[in-house]
N, C-alpha and C positions, 0 to 999 in steps of 0.2 A: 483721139481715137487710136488704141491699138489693131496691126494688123497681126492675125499667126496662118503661118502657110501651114496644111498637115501634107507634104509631101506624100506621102503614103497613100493617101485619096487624092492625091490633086486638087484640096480646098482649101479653100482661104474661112478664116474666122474674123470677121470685124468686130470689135469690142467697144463700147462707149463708158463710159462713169463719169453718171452724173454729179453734180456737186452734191445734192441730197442725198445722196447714198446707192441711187438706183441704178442698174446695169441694164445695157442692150446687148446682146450678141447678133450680129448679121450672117447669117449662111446664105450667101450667092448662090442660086445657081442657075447656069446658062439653056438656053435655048437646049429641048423641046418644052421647058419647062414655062409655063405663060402663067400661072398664077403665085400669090403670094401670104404663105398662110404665117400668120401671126399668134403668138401665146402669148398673153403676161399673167402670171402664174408668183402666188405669193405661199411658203412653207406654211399654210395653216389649213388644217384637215378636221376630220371629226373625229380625229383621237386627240385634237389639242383643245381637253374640258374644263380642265384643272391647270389652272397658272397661277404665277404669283408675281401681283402688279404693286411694288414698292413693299416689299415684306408681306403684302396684305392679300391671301389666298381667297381667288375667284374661282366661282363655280360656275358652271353655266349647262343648261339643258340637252339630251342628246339629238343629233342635229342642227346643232347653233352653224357648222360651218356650212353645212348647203342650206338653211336658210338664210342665211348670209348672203349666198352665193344669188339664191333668187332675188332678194331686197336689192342687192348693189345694183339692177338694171332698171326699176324704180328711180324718174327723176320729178321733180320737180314741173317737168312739162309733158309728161306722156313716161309712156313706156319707154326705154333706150333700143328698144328691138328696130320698131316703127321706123327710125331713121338709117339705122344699118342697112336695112328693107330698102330704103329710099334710095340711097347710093350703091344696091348692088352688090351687096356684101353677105355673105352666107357666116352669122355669127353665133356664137355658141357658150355655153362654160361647161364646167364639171370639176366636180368635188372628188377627192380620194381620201384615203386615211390620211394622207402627211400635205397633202396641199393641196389648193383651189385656184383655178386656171380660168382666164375668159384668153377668146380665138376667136378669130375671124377667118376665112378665107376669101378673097377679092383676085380680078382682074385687073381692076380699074379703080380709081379715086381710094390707093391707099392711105395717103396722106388724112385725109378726108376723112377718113374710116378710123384712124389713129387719133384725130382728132378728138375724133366722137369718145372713142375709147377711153379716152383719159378725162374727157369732162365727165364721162360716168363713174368713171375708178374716182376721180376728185369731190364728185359728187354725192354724198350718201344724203339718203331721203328717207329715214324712217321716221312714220308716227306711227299714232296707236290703231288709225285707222287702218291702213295700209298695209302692216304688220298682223292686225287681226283677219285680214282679208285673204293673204298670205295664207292664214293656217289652215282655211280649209281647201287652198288649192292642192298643197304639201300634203296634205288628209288624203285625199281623193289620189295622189300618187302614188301615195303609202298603202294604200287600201288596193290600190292597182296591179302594185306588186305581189301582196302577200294573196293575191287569186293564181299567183304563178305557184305550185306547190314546190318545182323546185328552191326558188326564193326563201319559201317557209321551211324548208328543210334544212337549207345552208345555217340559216337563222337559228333554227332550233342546235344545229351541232355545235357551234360557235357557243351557245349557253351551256352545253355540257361538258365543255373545254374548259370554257376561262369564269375563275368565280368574280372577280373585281376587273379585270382591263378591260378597255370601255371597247374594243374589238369585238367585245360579247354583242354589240349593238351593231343594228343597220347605221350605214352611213348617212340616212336620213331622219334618222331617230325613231320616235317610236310616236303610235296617234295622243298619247297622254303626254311624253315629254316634248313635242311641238307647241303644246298649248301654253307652256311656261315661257314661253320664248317673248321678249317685250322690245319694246323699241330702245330700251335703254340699256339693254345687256348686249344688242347689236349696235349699237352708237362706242359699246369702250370696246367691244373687240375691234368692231371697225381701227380706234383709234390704237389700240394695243398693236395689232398683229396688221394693217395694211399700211404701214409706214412705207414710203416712200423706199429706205434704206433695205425692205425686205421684197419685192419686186424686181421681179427676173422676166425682162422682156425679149423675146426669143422671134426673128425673122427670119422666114426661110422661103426661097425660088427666087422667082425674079422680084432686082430690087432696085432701085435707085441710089446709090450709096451716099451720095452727096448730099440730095434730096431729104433722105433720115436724116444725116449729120447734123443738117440744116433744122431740120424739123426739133429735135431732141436738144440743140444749141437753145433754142429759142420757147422748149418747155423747159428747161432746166429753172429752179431755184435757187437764189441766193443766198435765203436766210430760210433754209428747212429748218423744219420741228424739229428738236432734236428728239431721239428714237426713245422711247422708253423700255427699259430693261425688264421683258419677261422673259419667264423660263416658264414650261409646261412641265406639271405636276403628276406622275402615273404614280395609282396604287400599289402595295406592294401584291406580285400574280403567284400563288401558289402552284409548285411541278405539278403538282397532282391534277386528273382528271375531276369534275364536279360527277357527271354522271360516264358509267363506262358504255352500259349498251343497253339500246331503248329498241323496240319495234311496235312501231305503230301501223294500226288498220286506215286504211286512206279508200279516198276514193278517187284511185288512179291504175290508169290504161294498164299496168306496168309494172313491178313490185322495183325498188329506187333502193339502191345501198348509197351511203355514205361514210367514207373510213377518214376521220382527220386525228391527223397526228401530232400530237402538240409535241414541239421544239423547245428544248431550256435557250432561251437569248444566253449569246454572250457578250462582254464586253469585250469588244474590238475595235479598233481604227474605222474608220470609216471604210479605209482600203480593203482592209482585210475584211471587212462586213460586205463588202462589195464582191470579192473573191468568193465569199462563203454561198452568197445567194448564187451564183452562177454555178460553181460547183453541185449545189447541189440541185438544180434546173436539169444541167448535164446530167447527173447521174439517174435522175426520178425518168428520161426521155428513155434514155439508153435501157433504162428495166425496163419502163411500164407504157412509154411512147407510141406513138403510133406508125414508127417505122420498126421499134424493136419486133423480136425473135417470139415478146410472150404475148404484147397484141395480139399479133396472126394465130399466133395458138387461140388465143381465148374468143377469138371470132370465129375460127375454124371450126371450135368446139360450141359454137355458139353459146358461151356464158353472156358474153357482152357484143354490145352492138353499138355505130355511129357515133352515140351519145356521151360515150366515155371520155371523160375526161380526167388532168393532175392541174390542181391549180397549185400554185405557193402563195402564202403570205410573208415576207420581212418587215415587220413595222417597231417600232421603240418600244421594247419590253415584253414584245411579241412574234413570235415564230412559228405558223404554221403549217401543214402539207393537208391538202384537200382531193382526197379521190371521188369519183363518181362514176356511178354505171347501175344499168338497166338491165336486169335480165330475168328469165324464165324461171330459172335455179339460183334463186339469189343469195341460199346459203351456204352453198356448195359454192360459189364465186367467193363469197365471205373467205371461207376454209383457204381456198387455193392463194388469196392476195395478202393474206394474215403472211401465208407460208413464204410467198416471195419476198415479201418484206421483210420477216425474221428471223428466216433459214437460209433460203438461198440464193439472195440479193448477191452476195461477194462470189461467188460461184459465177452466176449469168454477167457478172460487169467484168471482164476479160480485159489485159492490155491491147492485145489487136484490135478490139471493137473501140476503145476507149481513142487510140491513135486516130481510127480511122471517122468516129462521132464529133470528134474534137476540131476535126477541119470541117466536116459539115455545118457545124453548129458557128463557129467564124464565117464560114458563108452566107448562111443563113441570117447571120445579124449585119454583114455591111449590105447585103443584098437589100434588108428590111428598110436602110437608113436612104432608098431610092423613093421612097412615098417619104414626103413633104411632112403630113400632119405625125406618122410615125418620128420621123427624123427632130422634129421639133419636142415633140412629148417629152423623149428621152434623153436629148437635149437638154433640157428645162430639170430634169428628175437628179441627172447625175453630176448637175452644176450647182442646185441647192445642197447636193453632197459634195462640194467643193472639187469636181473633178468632168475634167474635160471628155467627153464622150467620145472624142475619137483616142483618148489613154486607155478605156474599156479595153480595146484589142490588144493591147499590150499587156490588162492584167488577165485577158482570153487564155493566150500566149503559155503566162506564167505557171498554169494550171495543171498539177499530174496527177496519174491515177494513184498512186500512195495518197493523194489530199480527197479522191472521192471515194476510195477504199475508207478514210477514216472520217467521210463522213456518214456511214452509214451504222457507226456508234450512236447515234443521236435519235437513231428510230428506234424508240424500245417499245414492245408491247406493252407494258402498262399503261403508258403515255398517247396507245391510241383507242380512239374512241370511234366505234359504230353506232350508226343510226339505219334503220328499214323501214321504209313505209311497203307495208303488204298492199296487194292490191283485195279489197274488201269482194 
C-alpha cells in the first residue's frame, strides 16, 4: 500500500494494486463525516460500440453499456439490490459516455457491502430469459424519458450535429436497438471490457484503513486472466453540421431554443485535453453564466428565465457546447446569443474579470470536493485519465486569458446549430 500526503488539502491518498491489475484509492476523511461512499467504476461507456477483440472488429447495439450496467445486478440467487437493502446500504450505478460506475453509500457493515459488491461485479448472469425481460424494462425507461420534451430535444440536436459518432444516440440507446441486445454480446463485453485490470475502486469518508487492506489482501488473485487487448473503434465524424436550423411546432408551455456548437476535437495529451475542457467551462460561465454581466441583462430583459442553461460535452472524437433557454421572444433571444458568441464574446471576457473569475472558479471546485459522492466521481474520472485530482488545481493554476481568448477561435457559426420548438 502506497501512501501520498496532498499538503495542500491536508489529505492523505491510500493506494492498493492488486496483483490482477485492479487499484483502490482510500480518501479518509475525519469526523463530521460518518458515512462511507464507495465507486468502482470500469472506462466503458456508451460511446465504447465498436472495438476490436484479436484483429476481429465487434459491433454491438446502442445501449449495450447501461444495459450492461442493469444485467451486472442480476444474480444467480435474486436480485443484488435485495441484500444491499438488507445490510443498510443506499446502493446505485450509472452509465456516462466514457464509463460505468456501481456505489454504494453505508454507515455501517461496509465490509459486508464490499463483499457483496464484488461477488456481483464476479458474478455475471445473463441468459436469454433474463436479458429478454430486461428489454422491456429499459423500454418503459426509454419511453419514460422521451415524454420529457426537453430530452427529445437534446436528442434531436445531437442528430443535427453529428452524422456517424455514436454521441448522436441516447446513452440508453434507442427502443429498436435494445432489442438486439442478447446474452452473448453482454457475456464478451462483460469479459472484454470488466477485467479485473480495468477497475478503479474509489473510497471515500470514514474508513477503516487496515480493515480495507485486510479485506482487498485476501480478495486479491494470484493467477488473473490475463487482460485482452481492446481498443474501441470511432467512425470517421465529418466538421460539418448534418442539419443547420430546424423549428418545430410542439405542444409546449413555452417556445425552447437550443444552440449546440459543435467543436473540431483535437489531438492532445490528455493534460492538455484536460486544460482545454476547463478553459473552456471558464470562459462559456464568465460570458453566458449565471453570475455573468449578460445573464442579468437577458433576465432583466426578460429574454430568458431560471431554466437557462451551458452544458459541455468532451468525449473521444467528440466536442460539444449545448445552450438552453425558454423565452417569450425566442427569436429575438436566437439574434442576441448568435451575436455574443460571434461578435462580441472577446470584448465581454476582460482580463480583470478573467483574474477575478479565475479564483472563484478554484473555490468553487475545492469547495465541491467537500461532498463525498462529488469528491469520489471526479476522483474516479480524472484517474482513468491517468491524473490525480488534486493535480486539477495546479493545471486551474496554469490557466491564462491569452489560452481563453484563443479559445474562442473554435466557435464558428457554421458549426452551430439551432433547434425551436414553437409553442403550438
Amino acid at each position: 500500500m502506497i501512501k501520498k500526503f496532498y499538503e495542500r488539502f491536508n489529505e492523505s491518498v491510500y493506494i492498493i494494486k492488486l496483483k490482477n491489475g485492479m487499484q483502490v484509492h482510500i480518501l479518509p476523511k475525519e469526523e463530521p463525516y460518518f458515512t462511507t461512499y464507495v465507486e468502482l467504476s470500469v472506462p466503458f461507456g456508451a460511446l465504447d460500440l465498436n472495438y476490436k477483440d484479436k484483429e476481429e472488429m465487434v459491433s454491438t447495439p446502442y445501449g449495450t453499456a447501461h444495459f450492461l450496467e442493469h444485467k451486472i445486478f442480476a444474480m444467480p440467487d435474486g436480485d443484488a439490490f435485495g441484500k444491499f437493502s438488507a445490510l443498510g446500504v443506499d446502493a446505485n450505478a450509472m452509465t456516462s459516455y466514457n464509463q460505468t460506475s456501481y456505489l454504494f453509500v453505508a454507515t455501517k457493515n461496509v465490509i459486508e457491502a464490499l463483499t457483496h459488491l464484488f461477488n456481483m461485479i464476479d458474478t455475471p448472469y445473463f441468459t436469454t430469459e433474463n436479458v429478454d425481460h430486461e428489454k422491456h424494462i429499459i423500454a418503459e425507461e426509454l419511453k419514460m424519458y422521451l415524454d420529457d420534451p426537453n430530452v427529445v430535444m437534446q436528442n434531436r440536436l445531437t442528430e443535427m450535429m453529428y452524422h456517424h459518432h455514436p454521441l448522436k444516440y441516447d446513452i440508453g440507446g434507442t427502443l429498436e436497438s435494445i432489442m438486439d441486445i442478447t446474452s452473448e454480446i453482454l457475456t464478451n463485453v462483460y469479459h472484454n471490457f470488466y477485467h479485473p485490470s480495468n477497475r478503479l475502486v474509489t473510497i471515500a469518508g470514514k474508513v477503516d484503513v487496515k480493515a480495507l487492506r485486510a479485506f482487498f489482501k485476501a480478495y486479491d488473485q494470484k493467477n488473473p486472466i490475463k487482460q485482452p487487448k481492446i481498443k474501441t473503434v470511432y467512425p470517421k465524424e465529418p466538421r460539418k453540421l448534418v442539419l443547420k436550423n430546424d423549428v418545430e411546432i410542439k405542444d409546449v408551455g413555452i417556445n425552447k431554443l437550443m444552440l449546440g456548437i459543435k467543436l473540431v476535437p483535437s489531438k492532445l495529451s490528455k493534460k492538455d485535453q484536460i486544460e482545454k475542457e476547463i478553459r473552456i467551462t471558464m470562459m462559456l460561465n464568465m460570458l453566458l453564466g449565471s453570475s455573468s454581466i449578460t445573464y442579468a441583462k437577458l433576465l432583466e430583459d426578460k429574454l430568458i428565465n431560471q431554466s437557462f442553461f451551458i452544458n459541455t460535452t468532451f468525449e473521444k472524437h467528440a466536442e460539444n457546447i449545448l445552450i438552453y433557454a425558454e423565452s417569450k421572444k425566442i427569436m429575438k433571444l436566437k439574434k442576441i446569443l448568435m451575436k455574443i458568441l460571434i461578435e462580441d464574446a472577446s470584448e465581454l471576457l476582460t482580463k480583470e474579470a478573467f483574474d477575478r473569475y479565475k479564483k472563484v472558479y478554484l473555490g468553487q471546485f475545492i469547495y465541491a470536493l467537500n461532498n463525498l459522492e462529488t469528491k469520489a466521481y471526479l476522483y474516479g474520472k480524472y484517474q482513468h485519465l491517468g491524473f490525480s485530482l488534486y493535480d486539477i488545481v495546479e493545471l486551474l493554476k496554469e490557466i491564462t486569458y491569452e489560452q481563453l481568448i484563443e479559445e474562442l477561435k473554435g466557435i464558428q457559426k457554421k458549426n452551430i446549430a439551432t433547434l425551436i420548438y414553437k409553442k403550438a
